[in-house]
C-alpha positions as CSV (number, residue, x, y, z in Angstrom):
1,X,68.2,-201.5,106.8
2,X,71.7,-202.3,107.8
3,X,72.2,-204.6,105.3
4,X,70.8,-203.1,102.3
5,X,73.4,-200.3,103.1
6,X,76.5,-202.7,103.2
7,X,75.3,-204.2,100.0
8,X,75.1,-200.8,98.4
9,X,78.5,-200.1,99.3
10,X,79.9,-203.6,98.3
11,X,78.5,-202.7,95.2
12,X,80.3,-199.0,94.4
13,X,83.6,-200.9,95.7
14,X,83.0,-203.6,93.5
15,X,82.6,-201.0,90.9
16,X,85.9,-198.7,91.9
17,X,88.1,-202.0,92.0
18,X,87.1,-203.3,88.0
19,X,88.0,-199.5,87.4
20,X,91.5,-199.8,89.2
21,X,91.5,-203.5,87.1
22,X,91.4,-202.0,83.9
23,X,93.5,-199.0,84.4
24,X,96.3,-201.4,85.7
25,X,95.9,-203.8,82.8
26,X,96.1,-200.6,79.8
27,X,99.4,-199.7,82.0
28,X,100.9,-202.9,82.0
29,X,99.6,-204.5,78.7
30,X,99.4,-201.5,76.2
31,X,95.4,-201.7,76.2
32,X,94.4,-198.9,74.2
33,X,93.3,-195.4,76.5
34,X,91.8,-192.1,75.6
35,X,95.0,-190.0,76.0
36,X,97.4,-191.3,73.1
37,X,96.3,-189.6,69.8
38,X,97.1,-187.8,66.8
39,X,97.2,-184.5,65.9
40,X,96.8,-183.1,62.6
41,X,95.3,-180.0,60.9
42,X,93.6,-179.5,57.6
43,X,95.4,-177.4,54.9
44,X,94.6,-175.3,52.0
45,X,97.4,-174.7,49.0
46,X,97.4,-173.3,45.6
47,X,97.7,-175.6,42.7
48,X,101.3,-176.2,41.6
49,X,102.6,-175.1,45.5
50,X,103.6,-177.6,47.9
51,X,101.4,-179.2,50.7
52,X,102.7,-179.6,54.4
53,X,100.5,-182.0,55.8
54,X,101.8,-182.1,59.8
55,X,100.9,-185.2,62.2
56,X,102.7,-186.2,65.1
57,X,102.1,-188.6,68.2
58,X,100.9,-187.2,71.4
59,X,103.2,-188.5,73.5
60,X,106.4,-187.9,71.8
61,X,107.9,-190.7,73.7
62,X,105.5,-193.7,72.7
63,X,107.1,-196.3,70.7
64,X,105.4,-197.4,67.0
65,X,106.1,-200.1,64.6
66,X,105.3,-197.5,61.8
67,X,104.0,-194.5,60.4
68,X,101.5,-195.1,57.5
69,X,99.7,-192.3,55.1
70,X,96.2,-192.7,53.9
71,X,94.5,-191.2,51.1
72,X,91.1,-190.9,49.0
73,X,91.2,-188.3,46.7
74,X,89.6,-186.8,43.4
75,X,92.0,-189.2,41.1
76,X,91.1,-192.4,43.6
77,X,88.3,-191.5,45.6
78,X,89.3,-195.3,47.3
79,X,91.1,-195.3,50.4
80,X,94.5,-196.5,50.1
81,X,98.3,-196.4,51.8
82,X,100.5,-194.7,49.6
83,X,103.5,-194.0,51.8
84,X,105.2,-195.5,54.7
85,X,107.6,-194.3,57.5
86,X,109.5,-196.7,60.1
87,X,110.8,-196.0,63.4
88,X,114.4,-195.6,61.7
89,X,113.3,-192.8,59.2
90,X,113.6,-194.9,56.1
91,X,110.3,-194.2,54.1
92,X,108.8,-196.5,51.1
93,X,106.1,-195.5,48.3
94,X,103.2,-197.5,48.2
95,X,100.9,-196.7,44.9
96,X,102.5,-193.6,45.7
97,X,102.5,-190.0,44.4
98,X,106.1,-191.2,42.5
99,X,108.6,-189.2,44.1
100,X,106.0,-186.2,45.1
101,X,105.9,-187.6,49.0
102,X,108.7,-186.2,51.3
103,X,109.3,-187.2,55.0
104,X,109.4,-183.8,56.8
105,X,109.0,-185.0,60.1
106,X,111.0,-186.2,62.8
107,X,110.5,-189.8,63.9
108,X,112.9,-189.5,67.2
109,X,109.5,-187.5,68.5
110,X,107.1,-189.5,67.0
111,X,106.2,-186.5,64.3
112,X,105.1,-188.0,61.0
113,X,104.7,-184.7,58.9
114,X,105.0,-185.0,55.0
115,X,105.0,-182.5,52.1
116,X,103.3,-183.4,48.6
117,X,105.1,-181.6,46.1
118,X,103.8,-180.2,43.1
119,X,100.2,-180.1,43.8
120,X,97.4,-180.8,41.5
121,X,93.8,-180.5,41.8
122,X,93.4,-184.3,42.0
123,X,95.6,-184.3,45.0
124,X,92.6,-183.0,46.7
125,X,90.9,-185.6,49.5
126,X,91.3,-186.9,52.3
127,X,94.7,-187.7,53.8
128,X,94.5,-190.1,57.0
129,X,97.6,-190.4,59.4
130,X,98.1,-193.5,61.1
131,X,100.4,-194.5,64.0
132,X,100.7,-198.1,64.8
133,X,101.9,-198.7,68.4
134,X,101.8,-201.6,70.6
135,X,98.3,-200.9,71.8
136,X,96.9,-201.0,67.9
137,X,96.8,-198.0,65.6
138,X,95.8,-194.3,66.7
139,X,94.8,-192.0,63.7
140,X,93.7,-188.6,62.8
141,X,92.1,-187.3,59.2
142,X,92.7,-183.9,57.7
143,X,91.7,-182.5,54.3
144,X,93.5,-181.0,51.5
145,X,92.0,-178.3,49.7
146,X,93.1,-177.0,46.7
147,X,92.4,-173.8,44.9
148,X,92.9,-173.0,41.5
149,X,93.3,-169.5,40.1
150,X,91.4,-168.0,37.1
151,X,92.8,-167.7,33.7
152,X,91.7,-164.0,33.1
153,X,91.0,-162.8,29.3
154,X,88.9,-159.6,28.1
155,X,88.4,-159.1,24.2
156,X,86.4,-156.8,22.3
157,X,85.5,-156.0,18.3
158,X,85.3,-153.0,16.3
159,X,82.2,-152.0,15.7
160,X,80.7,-149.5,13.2
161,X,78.5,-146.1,14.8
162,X,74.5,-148.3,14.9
163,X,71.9,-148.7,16.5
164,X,71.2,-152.3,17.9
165,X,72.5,-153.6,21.1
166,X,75.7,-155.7,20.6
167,X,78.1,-157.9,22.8
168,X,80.8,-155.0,22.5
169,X,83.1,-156.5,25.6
170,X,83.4,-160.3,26.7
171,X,85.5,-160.9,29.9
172,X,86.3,-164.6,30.9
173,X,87.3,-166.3,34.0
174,X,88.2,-169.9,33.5
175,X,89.2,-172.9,34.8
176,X,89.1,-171.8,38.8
177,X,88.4,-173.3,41.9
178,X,86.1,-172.1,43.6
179,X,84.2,-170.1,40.9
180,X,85.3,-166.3,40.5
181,X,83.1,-163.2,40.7
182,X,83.3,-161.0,37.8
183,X,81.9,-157.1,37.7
184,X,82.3,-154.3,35.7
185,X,83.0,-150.9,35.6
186,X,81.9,-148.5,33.1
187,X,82.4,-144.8,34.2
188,X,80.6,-142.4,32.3
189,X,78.9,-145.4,30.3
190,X,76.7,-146.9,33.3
191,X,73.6,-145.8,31.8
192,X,73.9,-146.9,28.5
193,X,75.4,-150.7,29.0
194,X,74.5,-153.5,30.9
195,X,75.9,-156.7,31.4
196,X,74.9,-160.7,30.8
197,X,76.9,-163.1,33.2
198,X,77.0,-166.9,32.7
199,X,78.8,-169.6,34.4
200,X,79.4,-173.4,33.2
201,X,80.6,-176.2,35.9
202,X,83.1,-178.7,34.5
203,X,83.6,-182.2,35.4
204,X,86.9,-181.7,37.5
205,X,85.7,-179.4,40.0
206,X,86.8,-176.0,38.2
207,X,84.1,-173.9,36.6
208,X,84.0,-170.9,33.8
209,X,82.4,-167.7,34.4
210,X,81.8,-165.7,31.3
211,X,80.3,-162.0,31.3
212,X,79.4,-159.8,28.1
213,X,79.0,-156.4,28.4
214,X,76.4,-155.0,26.2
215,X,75.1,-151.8,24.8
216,X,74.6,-149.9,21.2
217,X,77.9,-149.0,19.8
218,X,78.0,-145.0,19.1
219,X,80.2,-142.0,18.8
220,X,79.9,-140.9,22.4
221,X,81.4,-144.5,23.5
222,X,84.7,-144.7,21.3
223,X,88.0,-144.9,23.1
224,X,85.9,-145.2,26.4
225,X,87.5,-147.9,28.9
226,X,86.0,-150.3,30.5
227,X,87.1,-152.6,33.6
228,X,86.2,-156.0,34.1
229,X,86.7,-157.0,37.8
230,X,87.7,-160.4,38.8
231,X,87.9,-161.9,42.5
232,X,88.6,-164.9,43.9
233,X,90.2,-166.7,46.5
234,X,93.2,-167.8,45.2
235,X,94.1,-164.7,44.3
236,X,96.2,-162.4,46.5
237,X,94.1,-159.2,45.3
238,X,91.1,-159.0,42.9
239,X,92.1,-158.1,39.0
240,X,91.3,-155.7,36.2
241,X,91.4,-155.9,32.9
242,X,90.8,-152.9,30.8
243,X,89.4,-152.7,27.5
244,X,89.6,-149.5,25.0
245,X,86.0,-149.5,23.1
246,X,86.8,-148.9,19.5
247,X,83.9,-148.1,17.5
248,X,83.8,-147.0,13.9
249,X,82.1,-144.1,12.1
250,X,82.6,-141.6,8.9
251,X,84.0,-138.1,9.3
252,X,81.9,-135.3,10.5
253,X,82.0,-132.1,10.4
254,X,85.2,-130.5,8.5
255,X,86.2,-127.1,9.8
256,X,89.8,-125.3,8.4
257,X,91.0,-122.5,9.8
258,X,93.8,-120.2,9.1
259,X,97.3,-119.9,11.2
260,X,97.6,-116.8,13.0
261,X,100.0,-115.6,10.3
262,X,98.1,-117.2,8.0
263,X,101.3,-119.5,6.6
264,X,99.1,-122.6,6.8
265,X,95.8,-124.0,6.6
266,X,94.5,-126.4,9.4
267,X,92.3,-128.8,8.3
268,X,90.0,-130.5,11.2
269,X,87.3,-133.6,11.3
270,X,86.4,-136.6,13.8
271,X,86.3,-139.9,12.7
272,X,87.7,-143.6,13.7
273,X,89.8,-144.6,12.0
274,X,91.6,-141.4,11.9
275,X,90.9,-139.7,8.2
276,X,92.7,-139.3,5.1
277,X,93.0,-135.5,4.2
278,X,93.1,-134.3,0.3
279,X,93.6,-130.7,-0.5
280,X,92.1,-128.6,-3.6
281,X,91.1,-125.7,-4.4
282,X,89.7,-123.3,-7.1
283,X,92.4,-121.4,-8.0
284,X,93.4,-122.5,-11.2
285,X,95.6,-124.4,-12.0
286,X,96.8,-125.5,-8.6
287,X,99.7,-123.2,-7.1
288,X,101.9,-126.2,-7.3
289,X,105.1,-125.0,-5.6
290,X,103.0,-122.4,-4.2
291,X,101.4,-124.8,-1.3
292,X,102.3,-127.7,0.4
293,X,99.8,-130.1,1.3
294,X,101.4,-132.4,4.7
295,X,98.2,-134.3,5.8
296,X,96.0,-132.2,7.8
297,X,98.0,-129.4,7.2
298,X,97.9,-126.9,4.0
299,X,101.2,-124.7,3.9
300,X,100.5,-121.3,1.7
301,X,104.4,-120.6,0.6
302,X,103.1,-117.4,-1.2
303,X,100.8,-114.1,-0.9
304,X,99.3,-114.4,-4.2
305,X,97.2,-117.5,-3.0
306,X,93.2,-116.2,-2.6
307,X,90.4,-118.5,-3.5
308,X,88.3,-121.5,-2.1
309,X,90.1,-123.9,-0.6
310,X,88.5,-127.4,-0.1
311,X,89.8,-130.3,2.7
312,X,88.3,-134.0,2.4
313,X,88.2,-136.0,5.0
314,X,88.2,-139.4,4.3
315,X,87.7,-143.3,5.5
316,X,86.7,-146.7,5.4
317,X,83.5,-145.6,6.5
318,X,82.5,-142.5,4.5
319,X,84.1,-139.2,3.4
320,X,83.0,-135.1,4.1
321,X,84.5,-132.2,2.8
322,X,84.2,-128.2,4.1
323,X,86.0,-125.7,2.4
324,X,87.3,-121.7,3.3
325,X,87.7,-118.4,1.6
326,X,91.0,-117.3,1.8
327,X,92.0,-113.6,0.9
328,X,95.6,-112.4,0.9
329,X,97.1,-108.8,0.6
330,X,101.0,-108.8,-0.5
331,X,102.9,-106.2,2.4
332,X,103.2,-103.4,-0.3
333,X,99.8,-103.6,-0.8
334,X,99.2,-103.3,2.9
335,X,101.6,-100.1,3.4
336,X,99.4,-98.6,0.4
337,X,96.4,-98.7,2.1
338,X,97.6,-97.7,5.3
339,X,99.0,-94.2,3.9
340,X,96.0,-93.7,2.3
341,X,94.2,-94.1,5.5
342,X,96.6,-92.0,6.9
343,X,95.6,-89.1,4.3
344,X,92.2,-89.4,4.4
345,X,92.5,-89.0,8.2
346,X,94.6,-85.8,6.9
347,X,91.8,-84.5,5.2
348,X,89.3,-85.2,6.9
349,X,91.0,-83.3,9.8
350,X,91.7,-80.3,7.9
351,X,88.5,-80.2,6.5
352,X,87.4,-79.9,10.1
353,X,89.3,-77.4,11.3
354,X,88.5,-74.8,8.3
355,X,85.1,-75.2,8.5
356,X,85.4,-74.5,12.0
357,X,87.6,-71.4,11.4
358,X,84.7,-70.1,9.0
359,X,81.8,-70.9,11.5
360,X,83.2,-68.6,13.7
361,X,84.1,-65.7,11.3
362,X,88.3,-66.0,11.1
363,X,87.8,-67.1,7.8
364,X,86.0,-65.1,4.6
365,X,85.9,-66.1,1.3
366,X,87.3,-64.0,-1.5
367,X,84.6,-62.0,-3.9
């Protein structure tokens, strides 16, 4: 019994001393331990900014015989060096990014940061930091992401008044990384349109989203907007883009009415585009420099103007016409009537009074 126990602990001291051996030897001869490393974070950058990719040493104090950089990318998915830093600061491209790779570090404190300038989306991969020291080389990976923003675009047509469903709206968001999400909104319209929405992946990581909005073009959705929503993550805030609808249709219903002094004629009728307006009218021949036709408008420059008057509205699309009566009484005329109003009332009145004066027996007649 005695003896199995000092075997057992011969053994555990064996074990402590090959323990002290090798901790000695990393001390002394640079053997390779657990607590020297690199540190290094992954970053994400907008295409066409600049990339800060930050490494240093753990122990700012540890010597190295160089800095190297690593990378395997979307243009050369191979890992390769491509630049190089020594002790002294002096850095070299190797099958480099020409000129794009800048030292931002500080190699006093073993920090090893660079910035890619300029970045494309076939600078995206991953990047590899390595620090060769006198034990070997410690390392660290990070990745570079880069996003791309949409291009944004929303076009319509013009449309004439039917009654088929048509693209009228098409809103597109290329060329972005990662793909966008496109809505719409559609007010007042949201029952009558609906939308399609189609997306196409392309060969260098970007992808197209294209929506169509949809719906029967009529008279109730001209000069209506519509938004087309875009969001995505390289963008600060989502986007809209407004459209107008612009759909075409004939004149309707022509209605003229008279100026409350009745100097003018106003002559009234929707359509898109905006109608043509001719003037006529039955009174023959035409006043001439009696009126003065200015578009919608009719202006009557004299009294002696009654008759029909017709207004045409006209367009691309189709023409209507409505016309109005107009009667005119010269001022003479009007003081004429009102004095014989006035007498009648006169009359009338005395009329009245003298029957009333007989009724009631002041009055006889003669005979």
């Amino acid at each position: 019994m005695l003896a199995s126990m000092t075997c057992r602990k011969d053994g555990i001291n064996r074990i402590v001393l090959s323990w002290l051996f090798f901790a000695w030897l990393a001390i002394h001869f640079g053997l390779p331990t657990d607590c020297l490393n690199v540190i290094g974070d992954r970053r994400t950058v907008m295409q066409g900014e600049d990339a800060d990719l930050n490494c240093r040493l753990s122990d700012p104090k540890e010597e190295f015989d160089q800095i190297t950089w690593q990378k395997a990318t979307k243009e050369d998915p191979l890992k390769h060096n491509f630049f190089v830093i020594r002790p002294n600061g002096i850095t070299k491209d190797v099958n480099g990014l020409k000129g794009r790779a800048v030292f931002k570090g500080n190699t006093s404190v073993n920090i090893g940061s660079i910035k890619i300038i300029n970045v494309t989306l076939l600078d995206e991969g991953i990047y590899t930091c390595i620090f060769s020291v006198s034990s070997g080389q410690v390392q660290t990976e990070m990745h570079l992401t880069v996003l791309v923003p949409p291009v944004m675009t929303v076009t319509g047509q013009v449309f004439l008044v039917g009654e088929n469903e048509l693209v009228l709206v098409t809103c597109i968001a290329a060329a972005s990384k990662p793909q966008a999400e496109v809505r719409w909104i559609t007010g007042s319209l949201s029952d009558s349109l609906r939308s399609v929405t189609n997306s196409t992946q392309h060969a260098n990581g970007t992808s197209t989203v294209l929506s169509q909005l949809i719906g029967v073009p009529t008279r109730t959705a001209n000069q209506k907007q519509v938004q087309c929503v875009v969001n995505q993550s390289a963008l600060a805030t989502e986007r809209t883009l407004s459209y107008t609808l612009n759909i075409h249709y004939s004149p309707q219903t022509v209605n003229i009415t008279v100026s409350s002094q009745g100097t003018y004629l106003l002559c009234v009728a929707d359509g898109n585009p905006r109608p043509n307006y001719t003037w006529s009218s039955d009174v023959l021949p035409w006043p001439g420099s009696s009126v003065r036709p200015d578009g919608d408008t009719l202006h009557l420059l004299s009294s002696k103007l009654n008759g029909i008057y017709v207004c045409e509205a006209s367009n691309l699309n189709g023409r209507e016409t409505g016309s109005l009566y107009v009667h005119r009484t010269s001022e003479s005329s009007t003081v004429c009537w009102v004095l014989f109003v006035i007498l009648c009332l006169i009359v009338f009145a005395a009329a009245i009074y003298l029957w009333y004066l007989y009724r009631n027996g002041k009055l006889t007649c003669p005979g």
